[in-house]
C-alpha distance (Angstrom), angle and dihedral (degrees) to the residues before:
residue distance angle dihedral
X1 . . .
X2 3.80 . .
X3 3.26 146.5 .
X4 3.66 122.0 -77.4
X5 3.98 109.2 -144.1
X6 3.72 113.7 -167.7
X7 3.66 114.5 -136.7
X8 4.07 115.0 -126.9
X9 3.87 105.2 -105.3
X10 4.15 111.1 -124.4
X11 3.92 104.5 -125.6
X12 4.51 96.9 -117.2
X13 3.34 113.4 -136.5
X14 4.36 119.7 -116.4
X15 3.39 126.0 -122.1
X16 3.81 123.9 -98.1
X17 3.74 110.4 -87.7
X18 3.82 117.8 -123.7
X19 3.81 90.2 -104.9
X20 3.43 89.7 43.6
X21 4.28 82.2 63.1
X22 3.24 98.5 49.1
X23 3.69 94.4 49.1
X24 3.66 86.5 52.2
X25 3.55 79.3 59.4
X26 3.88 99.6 49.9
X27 4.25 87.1 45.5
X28 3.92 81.9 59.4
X29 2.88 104.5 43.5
X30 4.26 87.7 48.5
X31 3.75 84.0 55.3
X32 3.66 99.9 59.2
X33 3.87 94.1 100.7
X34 3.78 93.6 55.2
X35 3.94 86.6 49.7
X36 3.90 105.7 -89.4
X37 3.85 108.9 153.8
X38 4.36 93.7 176.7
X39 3.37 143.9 -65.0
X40 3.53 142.9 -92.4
X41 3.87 138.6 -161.1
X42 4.06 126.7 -108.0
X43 4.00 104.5 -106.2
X44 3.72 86.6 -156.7
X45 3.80 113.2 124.1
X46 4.29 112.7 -111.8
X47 3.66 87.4 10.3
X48 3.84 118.3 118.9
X49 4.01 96.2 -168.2
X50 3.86 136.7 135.3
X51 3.34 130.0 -168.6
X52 4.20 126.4 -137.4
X53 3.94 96.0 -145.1
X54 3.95 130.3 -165.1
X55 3.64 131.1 -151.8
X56 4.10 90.6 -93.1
X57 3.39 91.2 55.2
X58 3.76 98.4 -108.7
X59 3.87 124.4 139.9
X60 3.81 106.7 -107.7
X61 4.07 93.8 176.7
X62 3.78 129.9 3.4
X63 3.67 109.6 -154.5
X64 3.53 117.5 -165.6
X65 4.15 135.3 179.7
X66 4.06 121.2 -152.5
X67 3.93 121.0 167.1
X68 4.19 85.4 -93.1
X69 3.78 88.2 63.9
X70 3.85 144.1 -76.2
X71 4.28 103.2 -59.7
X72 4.51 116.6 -161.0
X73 3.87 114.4 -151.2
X74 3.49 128.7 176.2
X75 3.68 111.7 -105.0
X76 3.50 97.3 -138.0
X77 4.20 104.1 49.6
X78 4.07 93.9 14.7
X79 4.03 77.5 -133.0
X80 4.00 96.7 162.8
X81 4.11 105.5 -112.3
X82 3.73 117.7 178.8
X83 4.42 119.8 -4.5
X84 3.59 114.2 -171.7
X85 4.14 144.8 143.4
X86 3.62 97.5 -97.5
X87 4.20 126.3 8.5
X88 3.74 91.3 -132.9
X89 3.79 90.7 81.7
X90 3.50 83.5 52.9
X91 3.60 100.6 41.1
């Protein structure tokens, strides 16, 4: 027989809480004088992402949750901005 080798298990990302979404909401909504018209959620399976969006299109903010906490980058230079436990004490 051999030897069984147990893979490392990848730490999966949680789902946004609800007031998570609604300060997703709020950050939008903050952003509307710099151009943010919403935001919208990464379809990308085992991601836990959202997206600040302007009216071009562009990625304003890229918000993103892991199990260390929920991490906002600017969408343009990924430059880390705010990390905390929960976004609405960012929001």
């Amino acid at each position: 027989m051999g030897v069984v080798v147990p893979f490392p298990k990848h730490r999966v990302a949680e789902r946004f809480a609800a007031e998570d979404i609604v300060a997703l909401g709020r950050l939008a909504d903050r952003l509307r004088p710099a151009g943010a018209v919403g935001w919208e959620l990464d379809p990308t399976p085992g991601q836990t992402r959202a997206f600040i969006v302007g009216a071009e299109d562009e990625t304003l903010l890229i918000v993103d949750k892991t199990p260390g906490g929920i991490a906002v980058r600017s969408g343009f230079a990924r430059r880390l901005i705010w990390h905390g436990d929960a976004l609405t004490s960012y929001a």
